[in-house]
C-alpha positions in Angstrom: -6.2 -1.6 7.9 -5.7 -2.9 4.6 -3.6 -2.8 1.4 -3.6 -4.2 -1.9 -0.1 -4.9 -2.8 1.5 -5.4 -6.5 4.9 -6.6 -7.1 6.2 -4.1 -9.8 9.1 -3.2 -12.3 8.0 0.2 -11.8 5.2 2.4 -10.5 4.2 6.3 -10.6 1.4 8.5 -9.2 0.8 11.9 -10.5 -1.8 14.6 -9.4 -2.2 18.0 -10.0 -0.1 18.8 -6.5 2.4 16.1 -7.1 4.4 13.3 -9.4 6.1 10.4 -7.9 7.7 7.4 -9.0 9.6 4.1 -8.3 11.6 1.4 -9.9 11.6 -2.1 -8.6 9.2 -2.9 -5.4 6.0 -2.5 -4.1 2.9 -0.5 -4.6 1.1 -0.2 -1.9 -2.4 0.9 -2.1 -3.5 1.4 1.6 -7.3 1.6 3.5 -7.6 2.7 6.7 -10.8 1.4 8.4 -12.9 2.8 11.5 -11.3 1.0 14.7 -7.6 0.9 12.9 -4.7 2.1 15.5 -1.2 2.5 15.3 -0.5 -0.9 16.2 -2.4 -1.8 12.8 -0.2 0.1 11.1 2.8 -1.1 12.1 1.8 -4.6 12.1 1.2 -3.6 8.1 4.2 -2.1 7.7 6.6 -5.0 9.3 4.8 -7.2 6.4 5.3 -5.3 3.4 8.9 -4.6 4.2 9.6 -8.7 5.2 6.6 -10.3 2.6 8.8 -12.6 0.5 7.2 -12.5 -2.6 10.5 -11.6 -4.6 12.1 -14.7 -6.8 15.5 -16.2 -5.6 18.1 -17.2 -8.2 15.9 -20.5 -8.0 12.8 -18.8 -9.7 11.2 -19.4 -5.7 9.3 -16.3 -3.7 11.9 -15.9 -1.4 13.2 -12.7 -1.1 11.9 -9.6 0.7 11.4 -6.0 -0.5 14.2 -5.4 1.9 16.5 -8.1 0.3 15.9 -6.6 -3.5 16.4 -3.3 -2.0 13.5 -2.1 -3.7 11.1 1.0 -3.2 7.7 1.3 -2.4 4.8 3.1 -3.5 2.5 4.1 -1.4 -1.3 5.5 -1.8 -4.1 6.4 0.3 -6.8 4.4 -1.4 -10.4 4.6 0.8 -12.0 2.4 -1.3 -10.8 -0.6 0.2 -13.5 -0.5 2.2 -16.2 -0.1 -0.2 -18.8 -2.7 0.3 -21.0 -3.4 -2.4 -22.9 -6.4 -1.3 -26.5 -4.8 -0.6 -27.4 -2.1 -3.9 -25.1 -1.0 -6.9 -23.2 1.8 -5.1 -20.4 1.1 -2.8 -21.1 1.9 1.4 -17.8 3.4 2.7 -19.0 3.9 5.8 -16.3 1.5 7.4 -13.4 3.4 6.2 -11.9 5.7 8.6 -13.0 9.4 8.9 -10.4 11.7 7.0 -8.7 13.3 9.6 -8.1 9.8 11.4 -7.1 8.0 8.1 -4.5 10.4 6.6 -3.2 10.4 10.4 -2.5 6.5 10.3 -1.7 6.9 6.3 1.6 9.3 7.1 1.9 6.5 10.4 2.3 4.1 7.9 4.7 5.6 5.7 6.7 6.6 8.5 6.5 3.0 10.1 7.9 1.4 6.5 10.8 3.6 6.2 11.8 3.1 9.6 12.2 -0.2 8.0 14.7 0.8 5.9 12.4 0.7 2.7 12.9 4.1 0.5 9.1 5.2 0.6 7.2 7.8 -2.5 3.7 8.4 -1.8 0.7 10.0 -3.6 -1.1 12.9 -2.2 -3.8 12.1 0.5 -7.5 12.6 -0.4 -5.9 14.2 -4.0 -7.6 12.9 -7.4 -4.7 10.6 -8.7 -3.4 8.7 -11.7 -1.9 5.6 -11.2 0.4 3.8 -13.8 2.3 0.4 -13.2 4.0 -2.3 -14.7 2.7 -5.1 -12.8 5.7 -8.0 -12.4 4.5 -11.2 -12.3 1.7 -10.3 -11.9 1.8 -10.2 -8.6 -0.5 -8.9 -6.1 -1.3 -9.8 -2.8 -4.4 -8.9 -0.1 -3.2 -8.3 3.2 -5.8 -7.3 6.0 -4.8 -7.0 9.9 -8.6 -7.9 11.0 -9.0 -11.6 10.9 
């Protein structure tokens, strides 16, 4: 499982099902892979919630979207696992089949707020706009295959 995660001031998805939005936090865009399990997930979602990558009063990342009390965006993004390193066009073969990956996706929505961390998402498989204000910038790769 992966996600691509930007430290932001605020964040908003719309589509033609659905609009959501958050202030201060994280969006998260998440890939879920062939193999992935539960256990992926959560391992994924104990990071977000705890990555310290929030400034103390010293200017230092140490602070945690649970700390801040932030939010967290949260969209399905597949292409994650687009490898582009034989052609021009992207192989997603090693992304997760649909069913499989929206099933870990609402996992891992359901893992972070468990957490505590107030969670919006986008709408699975859905044609989406995403706008942010990027804070640092910040952005971070986390993967949970080695």
């Amino acid at each position: 499982m992966r996600a691509l995660i930007q430290r932001v001031r605020r964040a908003a998805v719309t589509c033609a099902e659905a609009e959501a939005s958050i202030g201060q936090g994280l969006l998260v865009l998440l890939g879920v892979g062939e193999g992935d399990a539960e256990a992926d997930a959560d391992l994924l979602a104990g990071k977000t919630a705890n990555l310290r990558v929030f400034s103390n009063a010293e200017g230092k990342f140490d602070r945690s979207l649970l700390d801040v009390k932030g939010e967290a965006l949260v969209v399905s993004q597949f292409t994650l696992y687009g490898d582009a390193s034989a052609g021009r066009r992207p192989d997603f073969s090693r992304a997760a089949r649909p069913p499989e990956a929206r099933r870990l996706y609402e996992y891992f929505t359901g893992a972070l707020r468990g957490l505590g961390v107030p969670v919006r998402t986008g709408v699975f498989a859905a044609d989406m706009q995403v706008e942010l204000v990027n804070d640092g910038p910040v952005t971070i790769w986390l993967d949970t295959r080695k």
